[in-house]
N, C-alpha and C positions, 0 to 999 in steps of 0.2 A: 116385463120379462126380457123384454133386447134391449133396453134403454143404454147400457153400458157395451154393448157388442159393436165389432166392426160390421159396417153395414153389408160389406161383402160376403160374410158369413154369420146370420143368425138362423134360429133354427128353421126357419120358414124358406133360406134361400138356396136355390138350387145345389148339388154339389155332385163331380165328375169324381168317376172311377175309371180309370182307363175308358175302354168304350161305351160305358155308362154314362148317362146324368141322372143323378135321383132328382127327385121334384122336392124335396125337404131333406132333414138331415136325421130323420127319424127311422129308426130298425127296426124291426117284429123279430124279435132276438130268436137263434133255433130252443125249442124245448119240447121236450120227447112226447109226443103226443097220442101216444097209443091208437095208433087209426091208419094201420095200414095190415091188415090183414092176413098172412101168410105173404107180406112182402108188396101186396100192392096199395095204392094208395084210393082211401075211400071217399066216399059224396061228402064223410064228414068232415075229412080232410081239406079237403075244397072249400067245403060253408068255412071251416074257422080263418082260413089264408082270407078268403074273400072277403068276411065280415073285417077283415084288419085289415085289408086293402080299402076298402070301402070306408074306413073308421080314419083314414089320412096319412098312416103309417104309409112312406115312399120305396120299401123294399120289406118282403118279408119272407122269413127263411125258412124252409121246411129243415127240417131237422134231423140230423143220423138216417141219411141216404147212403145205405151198406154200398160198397164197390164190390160185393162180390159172396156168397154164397156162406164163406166162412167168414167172414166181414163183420158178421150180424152180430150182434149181443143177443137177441133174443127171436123165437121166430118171426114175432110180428112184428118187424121192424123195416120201413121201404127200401126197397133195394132197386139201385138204378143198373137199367138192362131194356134190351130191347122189351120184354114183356111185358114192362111197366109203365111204357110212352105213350101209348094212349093215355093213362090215366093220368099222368104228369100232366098232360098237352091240356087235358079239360082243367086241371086247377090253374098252371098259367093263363091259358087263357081268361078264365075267370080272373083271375088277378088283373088281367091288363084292362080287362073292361072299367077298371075303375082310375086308372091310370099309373099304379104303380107299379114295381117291378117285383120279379121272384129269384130267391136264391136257393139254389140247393147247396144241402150241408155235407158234404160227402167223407165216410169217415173207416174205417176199421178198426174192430172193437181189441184188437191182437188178444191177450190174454185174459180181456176182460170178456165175459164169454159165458152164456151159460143156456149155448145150443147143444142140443141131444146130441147132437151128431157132427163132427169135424173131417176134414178130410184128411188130416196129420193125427197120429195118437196124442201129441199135445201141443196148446196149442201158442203161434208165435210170440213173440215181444222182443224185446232191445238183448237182454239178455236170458240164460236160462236159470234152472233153479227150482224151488219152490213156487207155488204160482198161490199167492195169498187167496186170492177169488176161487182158484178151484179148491180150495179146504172148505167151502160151500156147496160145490157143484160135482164133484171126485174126479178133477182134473188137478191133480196137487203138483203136477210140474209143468212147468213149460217151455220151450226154446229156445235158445235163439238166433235171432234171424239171420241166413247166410247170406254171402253176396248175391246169391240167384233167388233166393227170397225178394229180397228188397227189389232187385229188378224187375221181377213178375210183380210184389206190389205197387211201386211206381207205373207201370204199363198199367196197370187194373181203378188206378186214381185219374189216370189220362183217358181210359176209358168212360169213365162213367162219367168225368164230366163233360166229354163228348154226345154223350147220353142226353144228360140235363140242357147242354144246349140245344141238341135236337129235339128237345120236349119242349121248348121253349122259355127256359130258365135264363133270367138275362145276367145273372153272377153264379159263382162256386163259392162257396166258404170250407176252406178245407180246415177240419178240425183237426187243431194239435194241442190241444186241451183237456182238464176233466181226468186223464188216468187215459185214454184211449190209446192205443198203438203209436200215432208219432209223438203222442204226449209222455209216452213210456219211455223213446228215445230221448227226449227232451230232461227228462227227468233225472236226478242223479237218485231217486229213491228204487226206480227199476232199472236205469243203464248203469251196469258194473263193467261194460268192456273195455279191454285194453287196446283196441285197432283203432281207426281212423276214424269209428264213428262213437268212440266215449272218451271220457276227461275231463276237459272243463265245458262251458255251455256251447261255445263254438264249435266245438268236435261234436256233441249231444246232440249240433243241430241238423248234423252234416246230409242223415236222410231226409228228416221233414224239408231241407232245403232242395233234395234232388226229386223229391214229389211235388213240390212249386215249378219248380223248373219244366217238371214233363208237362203239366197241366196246363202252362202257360205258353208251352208251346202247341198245348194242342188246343186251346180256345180262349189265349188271350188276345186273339186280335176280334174276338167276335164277345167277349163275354167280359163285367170285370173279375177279378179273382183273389179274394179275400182268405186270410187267414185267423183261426181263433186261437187264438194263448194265452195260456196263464198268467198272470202279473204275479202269482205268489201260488204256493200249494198248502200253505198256512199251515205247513207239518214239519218237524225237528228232522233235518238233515233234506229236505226237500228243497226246490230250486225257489229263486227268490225273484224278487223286482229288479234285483243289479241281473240275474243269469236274464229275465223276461229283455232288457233290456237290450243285452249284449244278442240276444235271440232276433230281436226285430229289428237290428242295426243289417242284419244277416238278411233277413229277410226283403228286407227295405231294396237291399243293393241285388239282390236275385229279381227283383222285379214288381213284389208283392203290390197290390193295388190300392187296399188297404188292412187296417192289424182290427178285429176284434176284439177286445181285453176284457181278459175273465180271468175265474181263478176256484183253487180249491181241486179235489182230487174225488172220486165217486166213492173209493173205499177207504182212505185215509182221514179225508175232511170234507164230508159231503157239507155240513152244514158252512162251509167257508164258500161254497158255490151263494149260498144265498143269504148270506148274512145275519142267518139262525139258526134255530136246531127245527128239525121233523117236529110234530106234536107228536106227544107219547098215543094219542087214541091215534093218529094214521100210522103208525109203526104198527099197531094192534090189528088193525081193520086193513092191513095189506093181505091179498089173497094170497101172494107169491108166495111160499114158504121160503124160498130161497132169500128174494129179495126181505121178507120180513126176518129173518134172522142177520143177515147184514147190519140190514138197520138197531138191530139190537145190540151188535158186538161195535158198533159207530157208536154209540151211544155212550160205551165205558171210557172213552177216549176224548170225549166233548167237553169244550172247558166251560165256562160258566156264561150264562148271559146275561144280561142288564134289561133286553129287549130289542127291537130292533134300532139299524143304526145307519139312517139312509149315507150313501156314497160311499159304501163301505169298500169301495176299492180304491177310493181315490186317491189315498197316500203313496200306493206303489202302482198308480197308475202314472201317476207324473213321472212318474222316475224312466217310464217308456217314452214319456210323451217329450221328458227332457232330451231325452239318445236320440231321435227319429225326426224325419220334417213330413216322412209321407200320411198320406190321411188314418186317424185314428178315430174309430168309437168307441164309447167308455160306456159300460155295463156297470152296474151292480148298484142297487139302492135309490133309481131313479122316479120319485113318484110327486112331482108335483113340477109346476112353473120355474120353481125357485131353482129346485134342484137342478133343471134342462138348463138355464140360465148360468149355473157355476159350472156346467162342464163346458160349455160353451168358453166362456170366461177365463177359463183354465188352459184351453188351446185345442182341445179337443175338438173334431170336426162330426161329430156325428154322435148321436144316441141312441142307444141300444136299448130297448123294453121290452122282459117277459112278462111278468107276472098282474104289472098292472094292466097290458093289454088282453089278457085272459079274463079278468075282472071286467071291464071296459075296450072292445075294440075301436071305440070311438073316441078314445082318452087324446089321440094327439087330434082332432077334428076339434075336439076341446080347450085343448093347448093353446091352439090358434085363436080362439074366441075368445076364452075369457083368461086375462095377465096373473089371476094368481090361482089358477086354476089347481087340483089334488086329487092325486088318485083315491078310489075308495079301498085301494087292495088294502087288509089288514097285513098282508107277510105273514100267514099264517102257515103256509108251504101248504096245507092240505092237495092243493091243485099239483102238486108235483106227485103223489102215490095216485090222484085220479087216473094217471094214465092205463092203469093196469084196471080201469072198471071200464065194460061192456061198451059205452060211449064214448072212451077215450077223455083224455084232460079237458077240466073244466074247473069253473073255480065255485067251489061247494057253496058260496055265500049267495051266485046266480043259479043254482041247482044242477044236477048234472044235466048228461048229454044225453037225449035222445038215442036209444044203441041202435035202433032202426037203421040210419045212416053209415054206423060205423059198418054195415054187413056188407053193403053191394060197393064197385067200382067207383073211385071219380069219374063224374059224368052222364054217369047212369039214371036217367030221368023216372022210371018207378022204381017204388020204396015198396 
């Protein structure tokens, strides 16, 4: 598996993010884990970080940590604030007992949304307009963001991850990917403005670079501080690997620690997030109503598949990796030896896994043992609609989750 790697960097040897070292080069990539309650984070939230701390993975991420109230996508989604530090503190902890590190993902869902209740009659993004998500939810327009906006949300991204460090989170991964709020600035399929923050990718990027900025001064001498972007949004008139590029050249030079690279958009190209389509029975079998008719109108828009197609980012991932010298992890299609070996091989500093470590938390403890070692995930996605069942994600082929768990607090020792 390392036979061809510099010895200074293979996947087994240490690697520093600003005030970080991870003990390997392996990620528990964020994914939306349905297990946080009316906003707090639960016991089961804690077992699944733990069991992938435990399993050899050197950092792993909690996922879509709201900054703030209207932040959220949906109610039960973790939101960092005083309220919620107790419960953070018991899963980092737990995480450190096994020696690895914890990241919170901290993110704003801006117009992607589909809380009962806002505190704006409609609700933010890059630009205003039609709001395609709210033609599902009866929010059909939405704003956009003024100069005093973005300042309140910049101070509310500095916030929270002041939050997470004080919970004991040893990185931020601020998400600017997926369709969310800076990834809507980022985007030339939702920013249409003509000021200083839209045009080419370099103006797109001008917020999500002033929310690095505050975050970094509010806890980068104590935390590292990552960002995720898209390497492609895999849709006609959407930003590209040259825009991902010219994005993390930007971000490189503001200070970023390192780039997480993903891709695909939730409403436009959800199956480009993971390098398939949904199965037609979990579009069926989604309780949401909301989200199960998404999935259906994603559906007429989905081009054809062959099957899966492991590294499926890798072609416009180089083209970031070509721009940048600061640390990069490569997501998407990574399930065996081989594959951790070509990203390596390729210049990449780090590896990113969802779906196989939901399968397996113990897939990188595996890695390490045996040279041509495979994950068993089929990429079936099932495990991405589990989130919306009673136990929260889980991957359907290991059974679901226990919902007991997912009821009480992280921490909380009876069930």
């Amino acid at each position: 598996m390392t036979a061809d790697l510099d010895p200074e960097s293979t996947p087994f040897s240490p690697l520093k993010l600003g005030p970080l070292t991870l003990r390997n080069r392996f990620i528990k990539s964020a994914t939306n884990e349905g297990m946080a309650p009316h906003g707090v984070p639960s016991q089961a939230l804690l077992n699944l970080h733990e069991a992938t701390a435990a399993g050899g993975a050197a950092l792993t991420t909690v996922a879509y940590c709201a900054i703030g109230p209207d932040a959220r996508t949906f109610i039960d989604q973790p939101q960092l604030d005083g309220s919620t530090r107790t419960a953070f503190r018991a899963l980092t902890d737990a995480v450190h007992r096994h020696g690895a590190a914890a990241s919170a993902q901290i993110t704003h869902g801006g117009c992607f949304t589909f809380l009962p209740e806002l505190s704006t009659k409609r609700p933010l993004s890059a630009s205003g307009g039609i709001n395609k998500v709210g033609l599902m939810s009866g929010r059909f327009f939405k704003q956009a963001m003024s100069e005093a906006h973005m300042q309140a949300c910049a101070a509310q991204f500095a916030q929270a991850a002041r939050h997470a460090r004080d919970a004991g989170f040893d990185a931020i991964e601020i998400h600017m990917g997926h369709g969310y709020l800076l990834s809507q600035f980022l985007s030339p399929l939702y920013n249409r403005r003509s000021d200083a923050y839209g045009g080419t990718a370099a103006q797109r990027a001008q917020f999500p670079l002033r929310v690095l900025r505050q975050v970094l001064d509010a806890v980068g001498r104590d935390c590292a501080v990552l960002c995720k972007i898209g390497v492609t949004e895999g849709v006609k008139g959407g930003s590209t690997a040259e825009d991902a590029a010219e994005v993390a050249q930007r971000l490189e030079a503001e200070g970023a620690h390192m780039l997480v690279l993903s891709g695909g958009m939730n409403v436009e190209s959800v199956w480009q997030l993971f390098g398939s389509p949904l199965p037609a029975e979990a579009r069926a079998n989604v309780a949401n109503p909301i989200v199960r008719a998404a999935m259906h109108l994603q559906k007429l828009t989905e081009p054809r598949f062959d099957g899966f197609r492991e590294m499926y980012f890798l072609e416009h991932s180089r083209k970031v990796r070509a721009a940048v010298d600061l640390p990069l992890a490569y997501l998407g299609g990574v399930r065996s030896a081989a594959n951790v070996a070509q990203a390596m091989n390729e210049g990449f500093d780090a590896v990113a896994l969802a779906r196989a470590l939901l399968f397996e938390p113990g897939f990188v403890n595996r890695l390490k043992s045996e040279t041509e070692a495979v994950s068993g995930c089929t990429s079936c996605n099932r495990c991405v609609v589990s989130m919306y069942t009673p136990g929260g994600t889980a991957c359907v082929l290991q059974g679901e989750n226990d919902p007991a768990p997912n009821r009480i607090p992280a921490g909380t020792s009876a069930i």
